[in-house]
C-alpha positions as CSV (number, residue, x, y, z in Angstrom):
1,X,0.0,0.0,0.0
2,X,1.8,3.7,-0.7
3,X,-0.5,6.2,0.3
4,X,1.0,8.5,-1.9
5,X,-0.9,7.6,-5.3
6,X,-4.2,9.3,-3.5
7,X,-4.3,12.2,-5.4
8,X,-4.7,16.1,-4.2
9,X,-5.2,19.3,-5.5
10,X,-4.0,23.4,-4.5
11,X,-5.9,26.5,-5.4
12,X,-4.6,29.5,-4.0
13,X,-7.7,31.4,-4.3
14,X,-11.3,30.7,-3.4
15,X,-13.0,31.8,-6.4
16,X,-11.6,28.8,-7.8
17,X,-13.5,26.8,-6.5
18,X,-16.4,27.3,-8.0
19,X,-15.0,25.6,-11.2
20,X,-15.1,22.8,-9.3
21,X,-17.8,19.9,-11.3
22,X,-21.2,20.0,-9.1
23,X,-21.6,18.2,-6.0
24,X,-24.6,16.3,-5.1
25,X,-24.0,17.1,-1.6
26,X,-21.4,19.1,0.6
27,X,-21.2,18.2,4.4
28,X,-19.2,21.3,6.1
29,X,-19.2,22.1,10.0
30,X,-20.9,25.3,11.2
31,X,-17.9,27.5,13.3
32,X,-18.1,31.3,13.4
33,X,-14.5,31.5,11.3
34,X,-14.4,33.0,8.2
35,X,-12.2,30.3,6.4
36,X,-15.4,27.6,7.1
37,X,-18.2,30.3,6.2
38,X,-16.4,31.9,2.6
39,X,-15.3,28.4,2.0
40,X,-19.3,27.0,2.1
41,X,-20.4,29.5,-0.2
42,X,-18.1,28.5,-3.0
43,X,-18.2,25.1,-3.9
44,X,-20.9,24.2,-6.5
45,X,-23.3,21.7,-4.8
46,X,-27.0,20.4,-5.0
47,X,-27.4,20.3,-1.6
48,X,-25.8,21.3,1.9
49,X,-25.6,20.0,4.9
50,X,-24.6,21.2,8.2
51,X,-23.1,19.5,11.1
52,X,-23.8,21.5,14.5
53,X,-25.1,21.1,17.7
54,X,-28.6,21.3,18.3
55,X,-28.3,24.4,20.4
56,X,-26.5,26.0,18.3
57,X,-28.1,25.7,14.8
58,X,-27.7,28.9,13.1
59,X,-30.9,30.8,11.4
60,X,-29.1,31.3,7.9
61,X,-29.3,27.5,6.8
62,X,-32.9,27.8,7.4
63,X,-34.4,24.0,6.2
64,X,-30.9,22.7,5.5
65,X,-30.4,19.2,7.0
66,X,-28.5,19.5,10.1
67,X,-26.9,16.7,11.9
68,X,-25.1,16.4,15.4
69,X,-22.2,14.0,15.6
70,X,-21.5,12.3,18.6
71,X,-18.9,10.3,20.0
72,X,-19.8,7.1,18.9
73,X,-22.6,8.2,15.9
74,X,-22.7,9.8,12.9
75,X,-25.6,11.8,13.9
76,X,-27.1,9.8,11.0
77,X,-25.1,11.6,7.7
78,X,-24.3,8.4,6.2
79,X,-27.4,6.6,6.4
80,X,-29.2,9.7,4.5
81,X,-26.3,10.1,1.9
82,X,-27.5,6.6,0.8
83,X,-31.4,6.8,1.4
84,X,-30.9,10.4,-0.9
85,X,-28.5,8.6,-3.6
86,X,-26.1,10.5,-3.4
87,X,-22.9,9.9,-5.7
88,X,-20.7,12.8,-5.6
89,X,-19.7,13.6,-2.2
90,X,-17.6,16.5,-0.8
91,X,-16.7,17.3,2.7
92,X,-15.1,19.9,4.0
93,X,-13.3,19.3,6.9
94,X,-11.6,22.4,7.9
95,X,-14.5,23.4,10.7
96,X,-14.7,19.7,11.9
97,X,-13.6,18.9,15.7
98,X,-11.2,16.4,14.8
99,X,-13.3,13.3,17.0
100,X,-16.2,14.3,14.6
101,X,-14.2,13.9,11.5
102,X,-12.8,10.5,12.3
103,X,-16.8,9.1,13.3
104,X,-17.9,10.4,10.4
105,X,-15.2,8.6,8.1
106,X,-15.5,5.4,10.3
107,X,-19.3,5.7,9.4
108,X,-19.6,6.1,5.7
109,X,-16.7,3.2,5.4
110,X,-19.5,1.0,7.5
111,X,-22.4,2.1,5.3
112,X,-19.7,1.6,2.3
113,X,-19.6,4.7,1.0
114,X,-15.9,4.3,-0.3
115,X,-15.2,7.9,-2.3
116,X,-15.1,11.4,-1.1
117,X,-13.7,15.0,-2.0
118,X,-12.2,16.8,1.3
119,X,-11.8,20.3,1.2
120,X,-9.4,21.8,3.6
121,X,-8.8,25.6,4.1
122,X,-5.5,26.2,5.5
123,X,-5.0,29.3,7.8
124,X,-2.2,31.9,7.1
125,X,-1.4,31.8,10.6
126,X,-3.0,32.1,13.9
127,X,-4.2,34.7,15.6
128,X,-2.3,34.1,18.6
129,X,0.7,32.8,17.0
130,X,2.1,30.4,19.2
131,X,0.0,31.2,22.3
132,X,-3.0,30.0,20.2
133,X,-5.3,27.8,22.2
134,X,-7.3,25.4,20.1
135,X,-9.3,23.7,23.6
136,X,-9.8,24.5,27.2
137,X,-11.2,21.8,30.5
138,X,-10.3,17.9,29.5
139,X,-12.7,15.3,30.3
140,X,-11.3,12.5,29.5
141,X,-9.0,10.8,27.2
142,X,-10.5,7.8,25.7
143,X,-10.9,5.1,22.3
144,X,-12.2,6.5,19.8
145,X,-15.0,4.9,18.2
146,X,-14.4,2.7,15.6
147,X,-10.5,2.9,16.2
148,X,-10.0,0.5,18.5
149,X,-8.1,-2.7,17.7
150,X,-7.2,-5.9,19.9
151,X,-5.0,-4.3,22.7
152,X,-3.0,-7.0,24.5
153,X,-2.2,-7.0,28.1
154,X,1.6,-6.6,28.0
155,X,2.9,-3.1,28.0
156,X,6.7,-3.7,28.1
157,X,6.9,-2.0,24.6
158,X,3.9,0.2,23.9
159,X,4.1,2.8,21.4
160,X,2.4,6.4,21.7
161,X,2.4,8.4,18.3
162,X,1.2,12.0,18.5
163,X,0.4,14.1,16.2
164,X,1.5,17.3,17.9
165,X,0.3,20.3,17.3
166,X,-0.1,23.8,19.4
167,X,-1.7,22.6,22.1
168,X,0.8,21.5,24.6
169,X,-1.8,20.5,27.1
170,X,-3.3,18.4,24.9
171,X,-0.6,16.3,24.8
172,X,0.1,16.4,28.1
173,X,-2.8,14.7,28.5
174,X,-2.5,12.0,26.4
175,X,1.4,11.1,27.5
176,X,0.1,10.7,30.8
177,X,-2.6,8.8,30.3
178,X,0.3,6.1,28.4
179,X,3.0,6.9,30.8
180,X,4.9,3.7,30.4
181,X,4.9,3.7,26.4
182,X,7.7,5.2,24.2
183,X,6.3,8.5,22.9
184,X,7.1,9.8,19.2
185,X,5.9,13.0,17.9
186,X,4.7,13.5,14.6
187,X,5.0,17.4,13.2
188,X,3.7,19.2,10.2
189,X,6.4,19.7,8.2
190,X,7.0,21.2,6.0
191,X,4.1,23.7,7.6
192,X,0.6,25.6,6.5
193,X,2.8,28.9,6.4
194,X,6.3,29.9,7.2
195,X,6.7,30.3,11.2
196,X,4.4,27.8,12.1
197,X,6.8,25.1,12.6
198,X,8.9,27.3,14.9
199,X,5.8,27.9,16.5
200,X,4.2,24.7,16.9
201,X,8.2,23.2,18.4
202,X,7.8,25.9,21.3
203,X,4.5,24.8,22.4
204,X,5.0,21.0,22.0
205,X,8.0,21.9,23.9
206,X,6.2,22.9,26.8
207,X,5.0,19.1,27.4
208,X,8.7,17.8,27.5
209,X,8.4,16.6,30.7
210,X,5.4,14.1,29.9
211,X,6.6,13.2,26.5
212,X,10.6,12.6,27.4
213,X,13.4,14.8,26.2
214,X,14.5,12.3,23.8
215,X,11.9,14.1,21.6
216,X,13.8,16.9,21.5
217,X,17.2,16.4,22.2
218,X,17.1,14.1,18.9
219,X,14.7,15.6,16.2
220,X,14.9,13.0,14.1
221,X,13.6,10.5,16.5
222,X,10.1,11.6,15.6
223,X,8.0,12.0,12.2
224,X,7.6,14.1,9.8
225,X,4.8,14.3,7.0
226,X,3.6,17.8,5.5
227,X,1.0,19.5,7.8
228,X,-1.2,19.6,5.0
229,X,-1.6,16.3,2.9
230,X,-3.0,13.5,4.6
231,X,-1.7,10.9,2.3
232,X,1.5,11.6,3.5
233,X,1.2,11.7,7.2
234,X,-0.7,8.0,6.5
235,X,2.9,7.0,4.4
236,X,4.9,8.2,7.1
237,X,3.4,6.1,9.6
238,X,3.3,3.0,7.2
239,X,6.7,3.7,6.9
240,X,7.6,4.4,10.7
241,X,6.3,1.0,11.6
242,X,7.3,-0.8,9.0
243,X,10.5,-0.7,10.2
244,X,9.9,-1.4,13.8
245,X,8.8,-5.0,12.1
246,X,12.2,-6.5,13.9
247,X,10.9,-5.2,17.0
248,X,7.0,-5.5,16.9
249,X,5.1,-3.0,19.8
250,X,3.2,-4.8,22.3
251,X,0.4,-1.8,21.6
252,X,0.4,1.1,19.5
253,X,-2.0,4.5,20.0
254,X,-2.3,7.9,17.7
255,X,-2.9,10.6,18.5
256,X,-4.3,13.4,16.1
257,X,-3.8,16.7,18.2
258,X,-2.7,19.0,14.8
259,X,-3.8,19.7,11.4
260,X,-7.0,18.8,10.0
261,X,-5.8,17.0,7.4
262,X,-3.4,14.5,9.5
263,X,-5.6,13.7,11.6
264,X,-7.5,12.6,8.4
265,X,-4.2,11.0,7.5
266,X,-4.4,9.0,10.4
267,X,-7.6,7.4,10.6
268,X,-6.7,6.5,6.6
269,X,-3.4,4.5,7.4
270,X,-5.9,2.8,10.4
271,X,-8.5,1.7,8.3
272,X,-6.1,1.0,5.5
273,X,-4.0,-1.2,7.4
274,X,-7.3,-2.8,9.4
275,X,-5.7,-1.5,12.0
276,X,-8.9,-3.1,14.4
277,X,-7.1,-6.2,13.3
278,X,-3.4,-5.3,15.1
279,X,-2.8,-4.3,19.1
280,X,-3.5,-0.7,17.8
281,X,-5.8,2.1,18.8
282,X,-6.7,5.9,18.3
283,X,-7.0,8.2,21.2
284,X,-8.3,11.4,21.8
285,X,-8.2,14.0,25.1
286,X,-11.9,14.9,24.8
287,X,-12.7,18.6,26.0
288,X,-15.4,20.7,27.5
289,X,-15.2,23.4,25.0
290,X,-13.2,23.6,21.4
291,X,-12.4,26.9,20.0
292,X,-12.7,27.4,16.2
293,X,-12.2,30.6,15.3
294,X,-8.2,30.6,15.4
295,X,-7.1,32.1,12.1
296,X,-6.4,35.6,11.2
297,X,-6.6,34.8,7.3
298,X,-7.1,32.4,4.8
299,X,-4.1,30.6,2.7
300,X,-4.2,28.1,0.1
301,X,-7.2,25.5,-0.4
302,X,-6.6,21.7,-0.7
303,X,-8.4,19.3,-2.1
304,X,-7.8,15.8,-1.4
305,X,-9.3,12.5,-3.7
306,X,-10.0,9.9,-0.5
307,X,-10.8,6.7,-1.2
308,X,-12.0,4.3,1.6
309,X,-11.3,0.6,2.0
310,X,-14.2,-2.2,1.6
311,X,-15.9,-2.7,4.8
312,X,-13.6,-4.2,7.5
């Protein structure tokens, strides 16, 4: 398998998107951020759909479907994607919380939905800069849904991926709740926009003492896969563990704390590799309260071809 014949696509302006050929429906995720909002109104669809919470449906969809994912349901997108026939699918996953996404993905695989567009927004960079915060008050860190293979009871050589991104406590979170597994950090590099891997290395730094210094006193202990192409984050994990084959982990989690689209990456190397066939898992510190609205400005657009494995 080499993820990187998935094929993608860059427009570095909005207005190009409206070439794009007719969708019979766009899913998107309603955020108060201007890169979700401008992005919705350009891409040439039949119909839209919105993914909110209930108390928070906004009056400007009006009788648009609306759906509210959960952490272990769909909200029920894929069941009416295939009661409504659709065939051409897009999804923009750039207002998505990351747990959403990966449900979602798990759910139209199930139903056997196998093709997709995503559309991904990048920022130019944060607000904040590197004192951005992306979630405030864990609750727990837990399994994600759908992601959860055959763990085994020895420990002696658990592996912790993470995709780290700015928010140190994030991470934190999810070392400690594997204290006793090696931890390896996966980065966006190269980045969204100049700066931001500078950025993103301070904060992750902050959770040195959780993750282990080895992390940083050797940079090329960890991983490394473009922050935004998914297909090859998924190649650089194939690759990571391919050569740990001499030396199998008793368990392996991921983490998806950055980018959008490698967190997609991720849950495309798990279901790809039947990953709920090995001792390996995805994990998530859920959170009271996500913050969406992070970006100053908009950057380039991506557009990624996904392709899903049969049912599995």
């Amino acid at each position: 398998m080499d993820f990187n014949y998935f094929r993608k696509h860059k427009y570095d302006k909005l207005e190009e998107l409206t070439k794009l050929t007719e969708y019979d429906c766009l899913v998107t995720s309603y955020v108060e951020a201007d890169r979700v909002k401008k992005t919705s109104m350009k891409i040439p669809c039949k119909a839209k759909w919105w993914v909110c919470r209930e108390d928070e449906v906004p009056e400007f969809i009006g009788d648009a479907p609306h759906f509210n994912i959960s952490e272990d349901f769909d909200g029920g997108i894929s069941q009416k994607l295939i009661e409504e026939g659709c065939q051409k699918l897009c999804i923009d996953i750039t207002g998505f919380e990351i747990p959403q996404l990966l449900i979602l993905i798990r759910f139209l695989m199930y139903r056997g939905i196998s093709k997709f567009d995503a559309i991904y927004t990048e920022p130019n960079q944060y607000k904040e800069n590197e004192d951005t915060q992306f979630s405030e008050t864990l609750s727990c860190v837990k399994l994600l849904t759908g992601y959860a293979g055959p763990n085994t009871s020895e420990t002696k050589n658990d592996l912790l991926i993470i995709a780290a991104g700015y928010d140190h406590s994030r991470i934190i979170d999810v070392a400690n709740d594997k204290k006793s597994a090696k931890k390896v950090l996966l980065f966006g590099f190269p980045p969204s926009s100049p700066g931001m891997f500078q950025e993103n290395i301070l904060r992750a730094h902050l959770a040195e003492t959780a993750v282990g210094e080895d992390c940083f006193k050797n940079m090329d202990l960890n991983i490394f896969a473009p922050a935004n192409d998914p297909f090859s984050t998924a190649q650089a994990l194939k690759e990571y563990l391919d050569h740990s084959r001499k030396d199998p982990f008793t368990n392996v989690y991921f983490s998806p704390l950055s980018s959008k689209p490698q967190a997609l990456g991720m849950a495309l190397f798990y279901l790809w590799m039947k990953g709920n066939t090995h001792p390996w898992s995805i994990i998530y510190p859920f959170c009271s309260h996500y913050i969406a609205d992070t970006a100053s400005n908009v950057s380039r657009i991506w557009r990624y071809e996904v392709e899903l494995p049969e049912k599995g």
